[in-house]
C-alpha positions as CSV (number, residue, x, y, z in Angstrom):
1,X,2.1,1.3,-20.2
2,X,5.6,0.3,-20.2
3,X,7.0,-2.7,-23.0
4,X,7.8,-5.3,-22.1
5,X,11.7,-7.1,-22.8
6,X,12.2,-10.6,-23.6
7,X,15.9,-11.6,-22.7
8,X,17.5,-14.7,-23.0
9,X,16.7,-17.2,-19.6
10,X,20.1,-19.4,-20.3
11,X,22.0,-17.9,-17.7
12,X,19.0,-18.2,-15.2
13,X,19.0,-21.4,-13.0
14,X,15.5,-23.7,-13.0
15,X,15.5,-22.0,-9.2
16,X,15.0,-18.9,-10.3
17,X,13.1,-19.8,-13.5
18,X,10.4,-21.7,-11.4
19,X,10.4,-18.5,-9.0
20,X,9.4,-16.5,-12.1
21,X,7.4,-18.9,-13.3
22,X,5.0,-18.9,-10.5
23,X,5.4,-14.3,-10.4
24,X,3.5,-14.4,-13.0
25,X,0.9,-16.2,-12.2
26,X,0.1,-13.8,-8.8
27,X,-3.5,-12.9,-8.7
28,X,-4.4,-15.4,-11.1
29,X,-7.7,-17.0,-10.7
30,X,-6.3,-20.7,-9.3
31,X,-3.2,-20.8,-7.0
32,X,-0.6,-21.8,-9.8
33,X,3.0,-22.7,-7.8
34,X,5.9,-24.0,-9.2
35,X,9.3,-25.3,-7.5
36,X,12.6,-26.1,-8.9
37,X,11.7,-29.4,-9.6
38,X,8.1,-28.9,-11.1
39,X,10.1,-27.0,-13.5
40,X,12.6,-29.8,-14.1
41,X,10.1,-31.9,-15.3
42,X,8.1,-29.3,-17.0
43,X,11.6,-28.4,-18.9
44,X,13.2,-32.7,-19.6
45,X,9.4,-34.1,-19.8
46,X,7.5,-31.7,-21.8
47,X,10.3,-30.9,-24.0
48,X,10.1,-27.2,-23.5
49,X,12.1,-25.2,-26.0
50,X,13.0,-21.0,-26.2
51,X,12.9,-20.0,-22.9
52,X,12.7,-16.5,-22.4
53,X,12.0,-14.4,-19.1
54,X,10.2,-11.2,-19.6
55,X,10.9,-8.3,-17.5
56,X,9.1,-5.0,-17.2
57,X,10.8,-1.2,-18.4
58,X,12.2,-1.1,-14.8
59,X,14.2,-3.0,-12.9
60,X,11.9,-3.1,-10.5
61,X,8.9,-4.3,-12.5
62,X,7.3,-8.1,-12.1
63,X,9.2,-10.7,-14.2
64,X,7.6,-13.9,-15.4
65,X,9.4,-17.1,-17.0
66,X,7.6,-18.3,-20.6
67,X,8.1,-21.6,-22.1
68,X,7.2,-22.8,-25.7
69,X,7.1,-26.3,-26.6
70,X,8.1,-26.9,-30.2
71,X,6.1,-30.5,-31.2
72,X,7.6,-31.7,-34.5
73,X,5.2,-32.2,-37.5
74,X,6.5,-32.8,-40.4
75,X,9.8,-33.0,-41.8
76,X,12.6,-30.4,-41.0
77,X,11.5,-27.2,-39.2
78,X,8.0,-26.9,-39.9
79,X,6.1,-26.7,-35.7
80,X,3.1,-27.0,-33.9
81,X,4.1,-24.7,-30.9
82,X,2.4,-25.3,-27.6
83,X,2.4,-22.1,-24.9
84,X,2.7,-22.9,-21.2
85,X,2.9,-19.3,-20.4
86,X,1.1,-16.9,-18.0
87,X,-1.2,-14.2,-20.1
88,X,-2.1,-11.2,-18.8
89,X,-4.8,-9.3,-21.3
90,X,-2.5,-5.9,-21.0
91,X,0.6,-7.4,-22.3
92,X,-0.4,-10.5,-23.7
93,X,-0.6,-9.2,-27.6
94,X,2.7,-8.0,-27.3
95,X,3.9,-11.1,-25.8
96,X,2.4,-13.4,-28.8
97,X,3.7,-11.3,-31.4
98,X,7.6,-11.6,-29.7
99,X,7.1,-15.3,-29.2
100,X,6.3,-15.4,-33.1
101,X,9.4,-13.3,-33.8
102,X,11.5,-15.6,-31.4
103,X,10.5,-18.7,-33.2
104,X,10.7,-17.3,-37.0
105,X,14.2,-16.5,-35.8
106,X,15.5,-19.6,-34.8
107,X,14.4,-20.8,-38.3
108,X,10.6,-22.6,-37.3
109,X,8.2,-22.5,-39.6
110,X,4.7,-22.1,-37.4
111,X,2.2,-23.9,-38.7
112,X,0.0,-24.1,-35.8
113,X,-0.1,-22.1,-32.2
114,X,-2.4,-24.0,-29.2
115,X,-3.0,-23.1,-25.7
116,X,-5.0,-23.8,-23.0
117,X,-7.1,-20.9,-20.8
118,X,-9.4,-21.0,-17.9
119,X,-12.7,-20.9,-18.9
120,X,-13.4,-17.8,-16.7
121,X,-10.6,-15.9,-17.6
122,X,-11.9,-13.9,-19.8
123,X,-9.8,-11.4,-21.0
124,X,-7.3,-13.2,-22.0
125,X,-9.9,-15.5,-24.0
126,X,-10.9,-12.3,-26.1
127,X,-7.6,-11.3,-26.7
128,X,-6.7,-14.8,-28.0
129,X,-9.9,-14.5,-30.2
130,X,-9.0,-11.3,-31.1
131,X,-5.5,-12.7,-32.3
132,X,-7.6,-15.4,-34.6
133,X,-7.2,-18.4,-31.9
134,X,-10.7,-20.5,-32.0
135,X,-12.2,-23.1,-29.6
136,X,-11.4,-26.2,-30.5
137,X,-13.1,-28.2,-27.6
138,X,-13.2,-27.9,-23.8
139,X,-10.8,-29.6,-21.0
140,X,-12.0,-30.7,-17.4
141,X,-9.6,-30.8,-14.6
142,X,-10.4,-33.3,-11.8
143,X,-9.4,-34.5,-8.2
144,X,-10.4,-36.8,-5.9
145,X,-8.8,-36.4,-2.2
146,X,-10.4,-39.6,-0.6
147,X,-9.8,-43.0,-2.5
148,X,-11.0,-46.1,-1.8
149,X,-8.9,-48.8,-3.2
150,X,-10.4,-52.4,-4.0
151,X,-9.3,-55.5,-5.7
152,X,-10.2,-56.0,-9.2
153,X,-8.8,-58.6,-11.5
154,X,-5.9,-56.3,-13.6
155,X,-2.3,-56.6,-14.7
156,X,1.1,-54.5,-14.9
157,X,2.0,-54.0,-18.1
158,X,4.9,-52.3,-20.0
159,X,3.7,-48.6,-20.4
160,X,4.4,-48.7,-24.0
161,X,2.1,-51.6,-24.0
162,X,-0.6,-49.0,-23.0
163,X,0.1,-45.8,-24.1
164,X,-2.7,-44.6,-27.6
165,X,-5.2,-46.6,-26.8
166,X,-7.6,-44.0,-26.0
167,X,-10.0,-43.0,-28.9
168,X,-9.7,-39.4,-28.1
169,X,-6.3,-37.1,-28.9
170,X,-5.0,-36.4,-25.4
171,X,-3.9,-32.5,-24.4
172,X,-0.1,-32.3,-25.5
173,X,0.9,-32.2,-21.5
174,X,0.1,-36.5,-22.3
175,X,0.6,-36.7,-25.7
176,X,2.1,-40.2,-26.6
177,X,5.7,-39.4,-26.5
178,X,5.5,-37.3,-23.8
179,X,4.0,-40.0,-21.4
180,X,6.6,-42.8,-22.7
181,X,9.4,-40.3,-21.4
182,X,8.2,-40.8,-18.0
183,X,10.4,-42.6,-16.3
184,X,8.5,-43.8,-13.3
185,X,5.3,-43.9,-15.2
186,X,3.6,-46.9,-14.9
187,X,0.0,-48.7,-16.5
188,X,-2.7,-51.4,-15.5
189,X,-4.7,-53.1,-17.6
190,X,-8.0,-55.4,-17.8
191,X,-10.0,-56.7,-20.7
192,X,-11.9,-54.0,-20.9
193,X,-9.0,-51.3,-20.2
194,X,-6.2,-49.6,-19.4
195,X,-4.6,-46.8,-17.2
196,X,-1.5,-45.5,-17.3
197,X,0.0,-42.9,-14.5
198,X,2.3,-41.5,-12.3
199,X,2.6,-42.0,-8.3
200,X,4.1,-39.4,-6.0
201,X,3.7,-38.7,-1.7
202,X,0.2,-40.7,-2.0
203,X,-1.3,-39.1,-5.5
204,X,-1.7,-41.0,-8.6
205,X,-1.5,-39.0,-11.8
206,X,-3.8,-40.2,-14.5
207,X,-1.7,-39.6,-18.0
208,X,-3.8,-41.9,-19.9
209,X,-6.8,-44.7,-19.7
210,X,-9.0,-46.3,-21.9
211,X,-12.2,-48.1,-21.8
212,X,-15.8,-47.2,-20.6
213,X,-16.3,-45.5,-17.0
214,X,-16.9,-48.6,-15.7
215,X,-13.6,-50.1,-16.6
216,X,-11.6,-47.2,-16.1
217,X,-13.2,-47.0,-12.0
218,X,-12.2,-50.5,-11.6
219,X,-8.7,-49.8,-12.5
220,X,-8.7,-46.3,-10.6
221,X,-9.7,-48.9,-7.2
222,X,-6.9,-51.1,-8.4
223,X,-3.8,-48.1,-8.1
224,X,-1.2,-49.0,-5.6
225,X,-1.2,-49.7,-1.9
226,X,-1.2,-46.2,-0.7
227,X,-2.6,-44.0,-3.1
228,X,-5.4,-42.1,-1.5
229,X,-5.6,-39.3,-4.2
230,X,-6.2,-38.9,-7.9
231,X,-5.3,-36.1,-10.3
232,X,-6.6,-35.9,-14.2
233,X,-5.5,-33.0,-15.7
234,X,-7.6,-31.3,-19.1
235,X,-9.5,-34.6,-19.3
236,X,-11.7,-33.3,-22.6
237,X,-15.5,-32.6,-21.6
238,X,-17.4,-35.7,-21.8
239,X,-14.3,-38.8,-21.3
240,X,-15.1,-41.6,-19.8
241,X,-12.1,-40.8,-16.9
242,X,-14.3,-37.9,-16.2
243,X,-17.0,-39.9,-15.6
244,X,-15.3,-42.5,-14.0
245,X,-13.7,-39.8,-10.9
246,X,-17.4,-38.3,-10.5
247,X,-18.5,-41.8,-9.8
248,X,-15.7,-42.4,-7.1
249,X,-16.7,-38.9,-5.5
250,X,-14.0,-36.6,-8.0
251,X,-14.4,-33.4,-8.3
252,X,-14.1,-31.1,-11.4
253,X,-11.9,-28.0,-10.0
254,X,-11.4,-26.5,-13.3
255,X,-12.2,-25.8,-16.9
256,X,-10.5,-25.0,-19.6
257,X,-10.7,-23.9,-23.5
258,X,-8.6,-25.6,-25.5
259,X,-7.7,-22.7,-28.6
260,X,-5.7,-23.6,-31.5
261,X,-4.1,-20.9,-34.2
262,X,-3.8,-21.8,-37.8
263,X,-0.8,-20.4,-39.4
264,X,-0.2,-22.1,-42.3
């Protein structure tokens, strides 16, 4: 087997990035696709930080895009990193290892290394394991194609207003400051709850919600005029938004380990 090179992606447009992106996710075991401006957002949004693309020992070897997402913890250059890379089991040791390099590098202490992987996919799982990476709970990923919107008694509020109310430590993808640079993110709100989300071509993103399953259907019926789909992405096993989409007919397309690395 061939090494792998990491070269610098700077010089690479967010065309060709996302194009990369989604090479190496081919064969995976859920379509993953990714356009220029999925990777816009995934980029100003996320906060994304040391890009690399990786090529193989030919020029004519797959190429993939990786980003790491730096998440400041305490003061100066100490990191929690978060990895929204493809893994294959092959390369994937050798991958992690060059990603720690990158980052010691550039001067970041690591103190802690999380990621996300598809519960079936398990090579990759026992190569993270292998690595020292342990469960640290399991995620849910949910849709619903066919809403049915009803009047309840709610109110727009600032999404500031809304954001960490939920008892439960969202993935970092809706982490508070993450969600709060969302420009046309937007939240509802009742006595009993809130809901705060994203609208796009008929398709409300869930970011965040609080309240009981009860309180979070009510304000799922209450999403603009228009929205006939619903999307929750790595809702943790057992939330209440969960429960809420199962009610209104959701269904639960993926799952997910969430696996965390202790560095220091």
């Amino acid at each position: 087997m061939g090494t792998v090179a990491l070269e610098p992606a700077s010089g690479r447009s967010h065309a060709e990035l996302a194009a990369l992106f989604t090479a190496g996710y081919e064969g995976y075991f859920m379509p993953v696709a990714v356009d220029e401006s999925a990777f816009s957002f995934m980029v100003g949004t996320w906060r994304c930080r040391g890009r690399r693309a990786c090529r193989g020992p030919t020029s004519s070897s797959p190429s993939t895009a990786v980003l790491d997402r730096p998440h400041q913890l305490l003061a100066g250059r100490r990191r929690m990193v978060s990895s929204s890379s493809p893994v294959d089991a092959a390369k994937g040791s050798g991958r992690c290892r060059r990603r720690r390099s990158s980052l010691d590098e550039r001067g970041i202490e690591v103190v802690v290394l999380w990621l996300e992987v598809l519960a079936q996919n398990e090579p990759a799982i026992r190569l993270y394991e292998k690595l020292g990476y342990r469960v640290v709970r399991e995620l849910e990923v949910w849709s619903l194609d066919e809403l049915v919107l009803k009047e309840h008694d709610v109110a727009s509020v600032p999404v500031a207003d809304a954001v960490g109310r939920s008892p439960q430590r969202p993935p970092w993808q809706r982490a508070d400051a993450t969600v709060k640079r969302q420009d046309d993110a937007r939240a509802l709100v009742r006595d009993d709850g809130s809901l705060v989300f994203r609208s796009g071509n008929g398709v409300a993103s869930i970011l965040q919600a609080a309240g009981d399953a009860d309180a979070i259907r009510r304000l799922v019926e209450s999403l603009p005029a228009g929205t006939t789909g619903v999307r929750y992405l790595n809702g943790p096993e057992g939330e209440p938004v969960n429960a809420a989409l199962e009610a209104l007919g959701g269904t639960c397309v993926a799952r997910q380990h969430e696996m965390l690395l202790e560095l220091g």
